[in-house]
C-alpha positions as CSV (number, residue, x, y, z in Angstrom):
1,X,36.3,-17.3,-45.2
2,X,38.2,-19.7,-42.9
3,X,42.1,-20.7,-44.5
4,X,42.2,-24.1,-44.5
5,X,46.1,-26.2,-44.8
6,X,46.5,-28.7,-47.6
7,X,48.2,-31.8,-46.8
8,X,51.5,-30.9,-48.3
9,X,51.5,-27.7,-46.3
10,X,50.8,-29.6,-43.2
11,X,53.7,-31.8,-43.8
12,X,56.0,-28.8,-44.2
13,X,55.1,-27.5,-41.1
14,X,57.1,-27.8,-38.0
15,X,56.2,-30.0,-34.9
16,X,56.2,-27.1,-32.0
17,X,54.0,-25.0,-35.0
18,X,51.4,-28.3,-35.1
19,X,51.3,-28.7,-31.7
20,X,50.2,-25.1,-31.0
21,X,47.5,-25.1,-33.5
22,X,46.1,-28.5,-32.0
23,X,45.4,-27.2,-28.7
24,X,44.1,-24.0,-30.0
25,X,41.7,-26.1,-32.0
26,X,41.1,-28.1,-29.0
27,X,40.1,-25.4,-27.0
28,X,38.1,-23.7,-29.4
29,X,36.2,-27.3,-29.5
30,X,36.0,-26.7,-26.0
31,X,34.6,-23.4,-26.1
32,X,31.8,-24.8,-28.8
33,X,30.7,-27.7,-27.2
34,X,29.8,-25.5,-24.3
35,X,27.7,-23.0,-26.2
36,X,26.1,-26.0,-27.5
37,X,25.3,-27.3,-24.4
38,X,24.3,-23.9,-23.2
39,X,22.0,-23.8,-26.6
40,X,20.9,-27.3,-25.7
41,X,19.5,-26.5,-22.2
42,X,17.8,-23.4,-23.5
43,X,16.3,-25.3,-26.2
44,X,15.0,-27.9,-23.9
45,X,13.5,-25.1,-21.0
46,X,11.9,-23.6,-24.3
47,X,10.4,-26.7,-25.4
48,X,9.0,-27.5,-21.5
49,X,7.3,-24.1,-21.7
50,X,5.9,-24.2,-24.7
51,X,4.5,-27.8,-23.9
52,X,3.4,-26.3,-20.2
53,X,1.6,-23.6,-21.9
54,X,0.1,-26.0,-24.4
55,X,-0.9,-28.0,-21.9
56,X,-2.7,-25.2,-20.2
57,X,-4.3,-23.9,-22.8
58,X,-5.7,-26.7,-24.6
59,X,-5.1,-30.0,-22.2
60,X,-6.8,-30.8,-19.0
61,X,-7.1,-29.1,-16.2
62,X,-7.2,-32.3,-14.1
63,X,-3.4,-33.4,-12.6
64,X,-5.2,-36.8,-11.3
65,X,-2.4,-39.9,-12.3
66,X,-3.5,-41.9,-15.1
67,X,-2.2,-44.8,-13.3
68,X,-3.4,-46.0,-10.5
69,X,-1.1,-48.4,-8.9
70,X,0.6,-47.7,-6.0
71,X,4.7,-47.2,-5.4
72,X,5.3,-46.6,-1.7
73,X,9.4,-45.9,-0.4
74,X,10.8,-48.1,3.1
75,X,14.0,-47.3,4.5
76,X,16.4,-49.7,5.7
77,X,19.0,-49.2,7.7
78,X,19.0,-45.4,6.3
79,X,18.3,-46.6,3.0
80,X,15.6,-45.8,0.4
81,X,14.0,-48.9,-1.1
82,X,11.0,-49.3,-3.5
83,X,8.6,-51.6,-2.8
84,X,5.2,-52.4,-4.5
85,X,1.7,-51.6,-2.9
86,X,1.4,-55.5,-3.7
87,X,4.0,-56.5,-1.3
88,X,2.9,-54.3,1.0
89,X,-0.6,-55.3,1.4
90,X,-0.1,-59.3,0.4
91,X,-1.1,-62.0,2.9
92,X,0.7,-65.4,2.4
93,X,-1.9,-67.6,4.0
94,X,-5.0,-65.9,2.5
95,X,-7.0,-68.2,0.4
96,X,-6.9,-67.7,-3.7
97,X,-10.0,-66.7,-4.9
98,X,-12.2,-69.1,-7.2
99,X,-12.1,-66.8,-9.8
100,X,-9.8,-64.2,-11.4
101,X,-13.1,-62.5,-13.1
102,X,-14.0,-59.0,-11.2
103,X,-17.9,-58.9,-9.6
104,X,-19.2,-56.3,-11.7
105,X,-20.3,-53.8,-9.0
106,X,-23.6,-52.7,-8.7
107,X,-25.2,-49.6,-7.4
108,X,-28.2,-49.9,-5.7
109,X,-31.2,-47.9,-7.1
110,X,-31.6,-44.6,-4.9
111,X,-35.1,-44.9,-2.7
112,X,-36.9,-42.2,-2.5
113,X,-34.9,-40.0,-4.9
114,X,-37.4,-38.0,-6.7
115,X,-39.8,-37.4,-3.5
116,X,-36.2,-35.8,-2.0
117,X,-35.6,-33.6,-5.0
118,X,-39.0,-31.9,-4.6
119,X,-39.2,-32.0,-1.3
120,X,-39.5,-28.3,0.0
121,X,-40.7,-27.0,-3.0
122,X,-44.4,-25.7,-2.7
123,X,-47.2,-27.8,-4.0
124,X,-49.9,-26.9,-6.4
125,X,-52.7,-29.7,-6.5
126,X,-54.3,-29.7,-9.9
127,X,-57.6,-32.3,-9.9
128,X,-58.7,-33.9,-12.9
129,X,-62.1,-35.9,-12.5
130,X,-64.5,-37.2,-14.6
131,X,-68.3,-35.7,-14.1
132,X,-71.0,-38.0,-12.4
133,X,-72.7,-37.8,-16.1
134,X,-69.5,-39.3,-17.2
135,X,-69.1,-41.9,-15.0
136,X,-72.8,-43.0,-16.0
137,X,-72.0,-43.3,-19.0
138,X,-69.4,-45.9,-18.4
139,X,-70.5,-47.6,-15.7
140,X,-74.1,-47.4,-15.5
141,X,-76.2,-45.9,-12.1
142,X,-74.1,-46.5,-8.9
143,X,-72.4,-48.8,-11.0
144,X,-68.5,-47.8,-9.8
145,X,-66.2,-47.2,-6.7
146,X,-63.5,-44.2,-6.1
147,X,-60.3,-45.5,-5.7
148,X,-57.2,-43.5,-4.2
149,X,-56.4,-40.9,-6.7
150,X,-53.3,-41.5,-8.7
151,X,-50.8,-38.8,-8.8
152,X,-47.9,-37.7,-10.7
153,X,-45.8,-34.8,-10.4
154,X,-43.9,-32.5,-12.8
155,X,-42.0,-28.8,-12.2
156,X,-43.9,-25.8,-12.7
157,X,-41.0,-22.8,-13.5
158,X,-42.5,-19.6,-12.7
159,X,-40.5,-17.0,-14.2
160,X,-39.6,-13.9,-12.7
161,X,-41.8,-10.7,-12.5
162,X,-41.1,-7.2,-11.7
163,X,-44.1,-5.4,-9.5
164,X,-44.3,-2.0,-7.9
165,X,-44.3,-2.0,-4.1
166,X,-46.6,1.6,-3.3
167,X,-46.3,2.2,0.3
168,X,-48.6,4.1,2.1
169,X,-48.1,5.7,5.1
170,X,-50.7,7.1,7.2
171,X,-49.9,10.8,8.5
172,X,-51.2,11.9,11.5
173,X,-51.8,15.4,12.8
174,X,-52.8,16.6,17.1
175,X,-55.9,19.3,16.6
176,X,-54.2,20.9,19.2
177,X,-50.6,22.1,18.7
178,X,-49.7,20.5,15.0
179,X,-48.0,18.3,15.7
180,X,-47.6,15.3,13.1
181,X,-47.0,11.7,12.8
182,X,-46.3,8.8,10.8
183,X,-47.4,5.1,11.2
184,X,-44.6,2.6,11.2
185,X,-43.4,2.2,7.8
186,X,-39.7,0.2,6.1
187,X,-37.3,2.8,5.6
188,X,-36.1,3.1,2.0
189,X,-32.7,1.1,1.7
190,X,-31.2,3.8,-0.3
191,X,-32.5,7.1,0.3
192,X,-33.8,8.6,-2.9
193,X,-33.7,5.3,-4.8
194,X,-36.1,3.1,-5.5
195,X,-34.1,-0.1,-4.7
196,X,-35.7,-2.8,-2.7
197,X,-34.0,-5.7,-0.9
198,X,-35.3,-7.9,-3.6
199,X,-34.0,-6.2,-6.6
200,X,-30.7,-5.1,-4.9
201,X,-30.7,-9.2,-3.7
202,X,-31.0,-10.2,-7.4
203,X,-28.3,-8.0,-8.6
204,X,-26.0,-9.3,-6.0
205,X,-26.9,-12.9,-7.1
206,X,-26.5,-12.8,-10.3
207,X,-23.3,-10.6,-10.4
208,X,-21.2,-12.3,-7.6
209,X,-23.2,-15.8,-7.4
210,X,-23.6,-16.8,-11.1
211,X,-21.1,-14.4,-13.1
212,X,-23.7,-11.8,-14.9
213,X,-21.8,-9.3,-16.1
214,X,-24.0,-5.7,-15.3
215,X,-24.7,-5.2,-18.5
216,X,-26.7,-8.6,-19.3
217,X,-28.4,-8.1,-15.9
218,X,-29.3,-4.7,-17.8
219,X,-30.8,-6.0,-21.3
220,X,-32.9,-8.9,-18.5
221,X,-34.3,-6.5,-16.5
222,X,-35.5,-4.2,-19.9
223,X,-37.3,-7.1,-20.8
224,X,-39.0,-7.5,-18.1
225,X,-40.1,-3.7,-18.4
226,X,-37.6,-2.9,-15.6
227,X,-35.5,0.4,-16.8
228,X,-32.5,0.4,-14.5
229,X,-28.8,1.0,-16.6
230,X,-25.6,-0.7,-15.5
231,X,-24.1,2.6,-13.7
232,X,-27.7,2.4,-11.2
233,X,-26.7,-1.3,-10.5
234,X,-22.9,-0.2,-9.9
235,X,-23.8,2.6,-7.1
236,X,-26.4,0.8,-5.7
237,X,-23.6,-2.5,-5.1
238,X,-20.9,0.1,-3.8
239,X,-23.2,2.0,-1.4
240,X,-24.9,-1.5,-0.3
241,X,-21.3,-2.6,0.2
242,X,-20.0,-0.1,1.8
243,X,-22.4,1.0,4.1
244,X,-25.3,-2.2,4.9
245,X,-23.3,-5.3,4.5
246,X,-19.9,-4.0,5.5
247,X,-20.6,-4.3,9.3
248,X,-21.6,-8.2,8.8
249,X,-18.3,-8.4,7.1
250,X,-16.5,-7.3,9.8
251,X,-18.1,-9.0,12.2
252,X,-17.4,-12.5,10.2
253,X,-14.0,-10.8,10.4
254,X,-13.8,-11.2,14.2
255,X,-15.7,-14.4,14.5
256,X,-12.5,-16.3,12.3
257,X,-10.1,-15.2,14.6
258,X,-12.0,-18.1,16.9
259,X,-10.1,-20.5,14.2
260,X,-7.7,-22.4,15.1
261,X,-6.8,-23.6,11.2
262,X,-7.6,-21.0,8.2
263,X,-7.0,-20.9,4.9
264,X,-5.6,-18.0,2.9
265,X,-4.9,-17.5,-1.4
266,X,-5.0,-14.6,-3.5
267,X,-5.8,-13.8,-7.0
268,X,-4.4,-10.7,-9.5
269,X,-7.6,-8.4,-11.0
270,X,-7.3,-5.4,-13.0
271,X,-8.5,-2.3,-11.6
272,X,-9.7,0.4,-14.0
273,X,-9.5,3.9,-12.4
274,X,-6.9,3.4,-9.2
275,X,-4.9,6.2,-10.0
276,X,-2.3,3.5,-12.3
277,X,-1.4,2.7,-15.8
278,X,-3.7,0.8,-17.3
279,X,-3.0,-2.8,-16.7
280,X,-1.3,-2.7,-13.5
281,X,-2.4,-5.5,-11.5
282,X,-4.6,-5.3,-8.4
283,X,-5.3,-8.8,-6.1
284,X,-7.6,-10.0,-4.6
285,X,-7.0,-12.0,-1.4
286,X,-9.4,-14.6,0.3
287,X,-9.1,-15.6,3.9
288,X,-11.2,-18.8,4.8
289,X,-11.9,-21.2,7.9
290,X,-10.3,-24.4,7.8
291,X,-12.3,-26.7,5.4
292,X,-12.1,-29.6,8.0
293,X,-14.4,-27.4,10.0
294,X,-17.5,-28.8,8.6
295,X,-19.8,-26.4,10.6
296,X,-19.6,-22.3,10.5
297,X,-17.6,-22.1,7.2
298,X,-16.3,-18.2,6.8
299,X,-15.1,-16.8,3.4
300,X,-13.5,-13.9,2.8
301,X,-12.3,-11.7,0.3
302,X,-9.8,-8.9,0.7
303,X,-9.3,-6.2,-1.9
304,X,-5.7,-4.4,-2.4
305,X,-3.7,-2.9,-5.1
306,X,-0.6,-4.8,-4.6
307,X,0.6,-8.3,-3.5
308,X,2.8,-7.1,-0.4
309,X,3.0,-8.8,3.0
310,X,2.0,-5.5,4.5
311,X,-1.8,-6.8,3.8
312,X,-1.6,-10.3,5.7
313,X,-0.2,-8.8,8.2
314,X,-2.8,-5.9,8.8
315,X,-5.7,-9.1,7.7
316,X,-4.1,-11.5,10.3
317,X,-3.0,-8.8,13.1
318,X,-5.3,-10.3,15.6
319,X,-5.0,-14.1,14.5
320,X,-3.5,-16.6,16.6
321,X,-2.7,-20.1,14.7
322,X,-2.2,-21.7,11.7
323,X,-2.6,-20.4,8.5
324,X,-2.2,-22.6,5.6
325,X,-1.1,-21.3,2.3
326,X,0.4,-21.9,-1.2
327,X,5.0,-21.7,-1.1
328,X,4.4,-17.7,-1.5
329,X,7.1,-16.0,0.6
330,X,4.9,-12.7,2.4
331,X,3.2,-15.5,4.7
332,X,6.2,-16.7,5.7
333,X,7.4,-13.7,6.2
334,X,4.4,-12.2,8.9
335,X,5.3,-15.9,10.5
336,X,8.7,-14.3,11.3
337,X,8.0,-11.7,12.7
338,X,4.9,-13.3,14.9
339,X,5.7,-16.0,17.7
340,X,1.6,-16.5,17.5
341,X,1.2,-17.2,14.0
342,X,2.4,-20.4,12.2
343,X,2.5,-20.9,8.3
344,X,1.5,-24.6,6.9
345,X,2.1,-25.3,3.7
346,X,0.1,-26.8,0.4
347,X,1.3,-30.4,-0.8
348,X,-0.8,-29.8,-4.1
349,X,1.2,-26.8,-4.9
350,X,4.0,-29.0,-4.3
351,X,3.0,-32.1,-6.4
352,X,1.6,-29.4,-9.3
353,X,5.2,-28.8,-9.8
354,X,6.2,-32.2,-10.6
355,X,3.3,-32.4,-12.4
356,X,4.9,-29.8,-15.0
357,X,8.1,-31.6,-14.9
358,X,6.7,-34.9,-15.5
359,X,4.6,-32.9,-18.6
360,X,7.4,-31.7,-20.4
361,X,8.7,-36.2,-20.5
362,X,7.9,-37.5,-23.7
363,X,4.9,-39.7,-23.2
364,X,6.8,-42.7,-23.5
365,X,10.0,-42.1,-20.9
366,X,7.3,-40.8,-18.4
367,X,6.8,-43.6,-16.1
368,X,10.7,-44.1,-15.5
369,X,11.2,-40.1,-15.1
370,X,12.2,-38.8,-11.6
371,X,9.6,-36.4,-11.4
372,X,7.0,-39.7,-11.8
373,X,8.4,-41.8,-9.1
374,X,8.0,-38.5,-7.0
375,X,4.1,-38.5,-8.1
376,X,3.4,-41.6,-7.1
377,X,4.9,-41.7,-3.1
378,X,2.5,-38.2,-3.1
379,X,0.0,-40.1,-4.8
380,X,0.3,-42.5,-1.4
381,X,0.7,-40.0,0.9
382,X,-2.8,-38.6,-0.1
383,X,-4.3,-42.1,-0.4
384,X,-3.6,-42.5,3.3
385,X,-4.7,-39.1,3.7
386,X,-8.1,-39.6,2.5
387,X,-9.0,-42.7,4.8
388,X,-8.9,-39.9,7.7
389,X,-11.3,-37.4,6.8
390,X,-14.0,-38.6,8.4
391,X,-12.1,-39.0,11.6
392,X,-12.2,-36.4,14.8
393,X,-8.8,-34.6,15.0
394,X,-6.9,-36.6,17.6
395,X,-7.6,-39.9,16.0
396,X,-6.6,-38.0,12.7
397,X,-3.3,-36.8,14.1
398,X,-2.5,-40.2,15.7
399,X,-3.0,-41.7,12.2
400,X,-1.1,-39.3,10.2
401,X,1.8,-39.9,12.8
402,X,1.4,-43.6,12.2
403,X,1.0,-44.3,8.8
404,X,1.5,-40.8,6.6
405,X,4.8,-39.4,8.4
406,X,6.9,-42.4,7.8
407,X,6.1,-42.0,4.0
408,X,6.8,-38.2,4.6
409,X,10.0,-38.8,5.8
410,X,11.3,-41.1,3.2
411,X,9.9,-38.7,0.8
412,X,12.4,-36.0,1.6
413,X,15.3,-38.7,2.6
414,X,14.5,-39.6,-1.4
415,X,14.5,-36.6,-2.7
416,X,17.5,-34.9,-0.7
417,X,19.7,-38.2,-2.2
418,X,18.4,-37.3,-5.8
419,X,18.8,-33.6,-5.6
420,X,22.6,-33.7,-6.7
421,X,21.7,-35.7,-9.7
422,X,18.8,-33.2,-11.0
423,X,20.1,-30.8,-13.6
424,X,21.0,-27.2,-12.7
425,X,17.9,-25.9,-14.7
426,X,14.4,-26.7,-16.2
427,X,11.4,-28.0,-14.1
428,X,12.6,-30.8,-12.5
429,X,14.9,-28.4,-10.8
430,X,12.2,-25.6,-10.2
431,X,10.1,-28.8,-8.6
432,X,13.0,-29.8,-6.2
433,X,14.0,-26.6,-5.4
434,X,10.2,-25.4,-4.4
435,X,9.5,-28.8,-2.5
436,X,12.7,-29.2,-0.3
437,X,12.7,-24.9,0.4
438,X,9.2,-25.7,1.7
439,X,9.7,-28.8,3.6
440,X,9.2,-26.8,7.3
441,X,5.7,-26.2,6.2
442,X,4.5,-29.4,4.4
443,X,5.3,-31.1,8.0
444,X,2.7,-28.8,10.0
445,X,0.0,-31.2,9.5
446,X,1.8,-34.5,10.5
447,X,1.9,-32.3,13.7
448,X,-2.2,-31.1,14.2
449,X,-5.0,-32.6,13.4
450,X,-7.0,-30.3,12.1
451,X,-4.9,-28.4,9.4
452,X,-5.8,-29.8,5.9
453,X,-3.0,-31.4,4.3
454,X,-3.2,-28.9,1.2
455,X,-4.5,-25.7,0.4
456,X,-7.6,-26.6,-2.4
457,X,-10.0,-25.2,-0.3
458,X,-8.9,-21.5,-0.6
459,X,-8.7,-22.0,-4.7
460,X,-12.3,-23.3,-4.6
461,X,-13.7,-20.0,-2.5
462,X,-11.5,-18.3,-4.8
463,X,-13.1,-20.0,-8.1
464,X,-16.1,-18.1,-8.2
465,X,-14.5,-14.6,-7.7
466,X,-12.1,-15.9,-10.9
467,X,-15.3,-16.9,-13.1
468,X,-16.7,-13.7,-12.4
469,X,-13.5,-12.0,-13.5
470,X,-13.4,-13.5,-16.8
471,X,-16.7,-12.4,-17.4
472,X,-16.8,-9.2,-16.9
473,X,-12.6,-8.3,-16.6
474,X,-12.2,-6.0,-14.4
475,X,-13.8,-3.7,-11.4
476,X,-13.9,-0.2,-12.5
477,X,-13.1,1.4,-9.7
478,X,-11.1,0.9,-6.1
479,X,-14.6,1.4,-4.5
480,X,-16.1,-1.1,-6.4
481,X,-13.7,-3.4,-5.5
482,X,-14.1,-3.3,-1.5
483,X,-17.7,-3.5,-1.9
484,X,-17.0,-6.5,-4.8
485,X,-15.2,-8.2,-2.1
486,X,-17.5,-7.9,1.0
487,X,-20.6,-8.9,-1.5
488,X,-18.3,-12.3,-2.7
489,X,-17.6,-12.7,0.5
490,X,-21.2,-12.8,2.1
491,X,-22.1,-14.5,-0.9
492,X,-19.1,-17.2,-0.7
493,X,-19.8,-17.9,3.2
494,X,-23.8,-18.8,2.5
495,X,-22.6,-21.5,0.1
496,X,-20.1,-23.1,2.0
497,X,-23.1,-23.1,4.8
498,X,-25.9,-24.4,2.4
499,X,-27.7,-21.4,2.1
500,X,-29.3,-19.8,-0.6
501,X,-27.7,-16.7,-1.5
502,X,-30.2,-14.9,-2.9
503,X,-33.1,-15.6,0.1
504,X,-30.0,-14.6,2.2
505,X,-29.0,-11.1,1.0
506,X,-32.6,-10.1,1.0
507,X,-32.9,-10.9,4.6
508,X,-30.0,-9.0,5.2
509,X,-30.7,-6.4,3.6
510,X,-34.0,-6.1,5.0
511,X,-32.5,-6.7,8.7
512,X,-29.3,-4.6,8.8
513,X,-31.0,-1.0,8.2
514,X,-33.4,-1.8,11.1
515,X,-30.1,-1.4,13.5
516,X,-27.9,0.9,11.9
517,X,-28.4,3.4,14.1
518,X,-27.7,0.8,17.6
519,X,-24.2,1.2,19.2
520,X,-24.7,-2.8,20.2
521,X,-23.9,-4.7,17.6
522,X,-24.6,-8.2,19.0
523,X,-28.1,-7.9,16.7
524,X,-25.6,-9.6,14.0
525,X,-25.1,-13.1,15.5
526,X,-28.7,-13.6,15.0
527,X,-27.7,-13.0,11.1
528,X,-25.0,-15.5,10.9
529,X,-25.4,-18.4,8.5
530,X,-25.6,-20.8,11.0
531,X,-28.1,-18.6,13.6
532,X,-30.8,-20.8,14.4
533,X,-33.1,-17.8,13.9
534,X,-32.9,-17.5,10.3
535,X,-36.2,-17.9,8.3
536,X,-37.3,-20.7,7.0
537,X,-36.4,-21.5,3.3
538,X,-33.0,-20.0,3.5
539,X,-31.5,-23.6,4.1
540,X,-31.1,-25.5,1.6
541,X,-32.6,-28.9,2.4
């Protein structure tokens, strides 16, 4: 228990003896209002995580701006200045409108919108007509006309069927020495097995296109009288991997080295038997063409155990020019040692962390927070951005120098004046901190017009490999994780070319074992998505 004076002992005391025990007291006061402070700014970083992860877990994903209305920055004379998008845009000796009422916009009806959804489909023409008796009846003897018929049209779902394929192969023997023959006949695509391209096709699809886990593609297949277990399905993907579809993968390997722009991300996935603890983290990395490249769109996926830079740089050893990625540092780190290779960073990353700071605002202090006004110049930059996607890359450059870099650069002459006011810890400072460390590399596309302002496209080729992971948790083994990764990959690159996947790993895999055995590989350009020679039906229309 602390001693506490009484008044009377206080008077008794002398002057030096007061004086002493008021600036101990003082700096004990000292000393406390620290820790509180220390206590306070825990509290708070506390309180912005828990509300992040809330946010995460139960808000929405979407980190689109409630509000809509523009802020843009000017500078004058070195000086920051706000200025509304109204002021910006207004015109003095325009006429006022007769009305302040908004014309209710209309879309117009699609034409021709049900004849497009079925065209390509094959047709089916069922007749229903009434019998000359019939028609007797009604109108009497040569008493009626036929008309055009009158047609209507409705899906027929056909669903799917397992049949036996029984090959056979007619054998031939000379009467005169022995010798024998056999007609021309399909190799087996597995020796021993009894896998077609069509079943081995439908395992790929609906493991790495729609997220089956292997043993629901199991129970299907049982139902349809099939009895294949989920280990068959496993070897059969790993062999298929490894030894038809790999050689198409590195071929689409070589042909985005061609790229100037691509795209790179990478995701963590548990690994069951890599010769780890259970639990450690594997990743999966995904290498794409740039997504303004609206033709001969390449996706691929890259299996490894750890997150090193050692992998981009084996990945990329060939690469010559930009590669744009999220703030992580391995990337920047090949760029050093590379005079060839330049790094170009992601302004959603960069906005997502303002995002979070602006999250962990009450609601109601939001729109005057830092962290908002910061949104909203972003929120302009990608406005302007957006007009220019249509555009070929030298008007798209000339634009971005134009209109988008001035609004860069008083971005970053706003934020490096604010930066001494942010506090030393919590988001806000996380968001600075991240955003000015990376301003090198959210400049490379004010300087080429044809890197993307932002890195979305890799997390979309990445989205379906993340789905899939959820489902099914993790890849058992390292194998089956290379051959996961060149099946997502084939499977990722005939979406983003509007193919079907399914139609197209059949065709592979009825095409590749035809030329395993030739030394020239140039048979594989004829498989590309976008070879001409591909079969009908494979497009999407």
């Amino acid at each position: 228990m602390a001693f506490k004076f009484t008044e009377e002992q206080l008077n008794t005391l002398d002057k030096s003896f007061i004086v002493e025990l008021f600036l101990q007291l003082q700096e004990q006061n000292d000393k406390l209002s620290g820790e509180v402070q220390d206590l306070n700014q825990k509290i708070e970083l506390l309180i912005g995580q828990i509300t992040l992860s809330n946010k995460n877990r139960f808000g929405r994903s979407s980190e689109k701006m409630e509000d809509a209305s523009q802020i843009c920055f000017m500078e004058i004379d070195g000086t920051i200045v706000f200025f509304n998008e109204a002021e910006a845009v207004s015109d003095l000796d325009a006429e006022e409108p007769e009305t302040l009422e908004p014309k209710p916009a209309r879309k117009p009806k699609p034409v021709g919108k049900k004849d497009a959804d079925l065209s390509g489909l094959p047709v089916n023409i069922i007749t229903h007509y009434m019998t000359e008796e019939e028609l007797v009846a009604e109108f009497g003897k040569n008493g009626w006309k036929q008309l055009p018929d009158a047609i209507s049209k409705r899906y027929r779902f056909i669903p799917a069927k397992v049949e036996v394929d029984e090959h056979h192969v007619g054998v031939y023997a000379s009467k005169k020495d022995g010798r024998i023959i056999k007609a021309d006949h399909p190799q087996a695509l597995l020796h021993g097995s009894l896998v077609s391209p069509t079943l081995a096709a439908a395992i790929m699809n609906g493991k790495y296109v729609n997220a089956v886990p292997l043993y629901r593609l199991e129970q299907e297949f049982s139902r349809y009288g099939l009895n294949i277990t989920r280990q068959n399905m496993a070897n059969w993907m790993i062999r298929l991997g490894e030894s038809c579809l790999a050689v198409l993968y590195d071929h689409l390997h070589q042909k985005l080295y061609d790229y100037h722009v691509i795209q790179a991300d990478e995701t963590p996935v548990l690994v069951n038997r890599d010769g780890r603890p259970a639990g450690s983290k594997s990743y999966m990395w995904v290498y794409r063409s740039g997504h303004l490249y609206k033709d001969k769109q390449i996706v691929l996926y890259d299996y490894h155990k750890t997150r090193n830079s050692s992998h981009p740089r084996e990945f990329l050893k060939d690469y010559s020019g930009i590669c744009v990625t999220d703030g992580y540092q391995v990337y920047h780190k090949v760029e050093k040692e590379r005079e060839d290779l330049r790094i170009a960073g992601c302004w959603v990353h960069a906005r997502r962390k303002f995002d979070e700071a602006m999250n962990v605002v009450p609601k109601e202090q939001r729109k005057k927070s830092n962290a908002y006004l910061v949104m909203k110049q972003i929120q302009a930059i990608y406005r302007e951005e957006g007009k220019l996607q249509e555009l070929p890359p030298d008007e798209r450059l000339m634009q971005r120098q134009l209109v988008i870099k001035p609004l860069v650069d008083a971005l970053f002459v706003y934020l490096k004046k604010m930066e001494p006011t942010v506090p030393s810890s919590g988001q806000l400072r996380k968001a600075y901190t991240y955003i000015l460390n990376q301003e090198k590399y959210l400049r490379v596309f004010l300087e080429d017009g044809e890197v993307p302002i932002d890195n979305n496209a890799s997390e979309r080729a990445i989205r379906g490999f993340c789905i899939g992971k959820k489902n099914w948790q993790m890849i058992d083994t390292i194998n089956g994780a290379h051959s996961s990764a060149i099946i997502y990959s084939i499977a990722e690159t005939a979406k983003a070319n509007n193919l079907k996947p399914y139609d197209y790993f059949v065709y592979l895999l009825e095409e590749i074992p035809k030329h395993m055995e030739d030394t020239n590989r140039s048979f594989l350009d004829e498989l590309l998505p976008w070879s001409p020679n591909l079969p009908d039906g494979i497009r999407k229309n």
